[in-house]
N, C-alpha and C positions, 0 to 999 in steps of 0.2 A: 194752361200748364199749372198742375198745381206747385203749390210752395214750397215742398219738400221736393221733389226735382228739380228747382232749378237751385239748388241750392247746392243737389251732391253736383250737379254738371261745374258751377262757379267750382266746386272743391277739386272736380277732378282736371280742369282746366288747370287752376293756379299749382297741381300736382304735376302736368305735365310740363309747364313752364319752368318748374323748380330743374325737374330730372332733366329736362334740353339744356336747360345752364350749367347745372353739374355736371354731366356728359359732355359738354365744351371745352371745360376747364378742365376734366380730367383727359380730351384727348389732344388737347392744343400743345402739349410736351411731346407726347408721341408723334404728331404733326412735324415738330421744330428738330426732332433727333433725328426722321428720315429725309427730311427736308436737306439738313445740314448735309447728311452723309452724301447726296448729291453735288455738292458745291465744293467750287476749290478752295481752301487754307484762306484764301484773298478776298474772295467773294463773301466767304462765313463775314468777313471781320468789315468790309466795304458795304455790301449792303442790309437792310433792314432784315431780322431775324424771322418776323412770318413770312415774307418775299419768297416766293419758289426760284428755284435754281435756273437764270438764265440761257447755260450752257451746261445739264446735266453731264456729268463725269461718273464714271463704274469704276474708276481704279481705286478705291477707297473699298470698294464692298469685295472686289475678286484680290485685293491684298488679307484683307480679314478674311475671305473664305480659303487659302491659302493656306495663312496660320493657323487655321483651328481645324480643317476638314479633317484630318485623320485624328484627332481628340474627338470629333463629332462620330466617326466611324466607331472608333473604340466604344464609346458612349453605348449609341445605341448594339451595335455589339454583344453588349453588356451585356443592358438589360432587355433584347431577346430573350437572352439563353437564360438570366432568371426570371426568366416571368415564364418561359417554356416548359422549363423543368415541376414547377409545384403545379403547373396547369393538367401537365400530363399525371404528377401521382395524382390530385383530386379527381381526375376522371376513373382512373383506376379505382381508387377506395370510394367515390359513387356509382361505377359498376357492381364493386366489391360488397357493398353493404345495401344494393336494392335486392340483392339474388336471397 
C-alpha cells in the first residue's frame, strides 16, 4: 500500500469518527424531546432522562394536535394559494415570451 493512501484512509476514518460524534450530540436532544413527549409528567421527572418511556402515552401529542390543527390548516392554506398563483402567471409569461 503505498504511503500516501494510507494516510488519506487514517484522514478520512478520523473524518468519520468526528461526523458520528457530532451527529450524536446533535441528535441526542431531539432523542430526549420525543422521548419525553411519551412519558407522563411523573415518569419525565422519576426516571433517567435517555430511559425510553415505560408505558408510552399519545394524550400529550393528540392534546397539541388539537390546539394547533386548524392554525396548521390555515397555514398550509396559505401558502397553497401563494405559491399557486405566481406558479400559474410564470407559466403564462413562459408561454407568453417562448412564441
Amino acid at each position: 500500500m503505498p504511503r500516501g493512501t494510507r494516510r488519506n484512509y487514517l484522514e478520512m476514518a478520523l473524518t468519520y469518527e468526528v461526523l458520528i460524534i457530532i451527529s450524536f450530540i446533535w441528535l441526542l436532544p431531539l432523542y430526549v424531546v420525543i422521548a419525553a413527549g411519551f412519558k407522563s409528567n411523573v415518569e419525565i421527572y422519576i426516571t433517567n432522562i435517555l430511559q425510553p418511556p415505560s408505558d408510552p402515552i399519545m394524550d400529550p401529542w393528540v392534546e397539541a394536535w388539537n390546539s394547533i390543527s386548524r392554525g396548521f390548516l390555515n397555514s398550509i392554506l396559505a401558502s397553497m394559494s401563494s405559491t399557486f398563483l405566481p406558479v400559474l402567471i410564470g407559466i403564462m409569461a413562459g408561454y407568453y415570451l417562448s412564441r
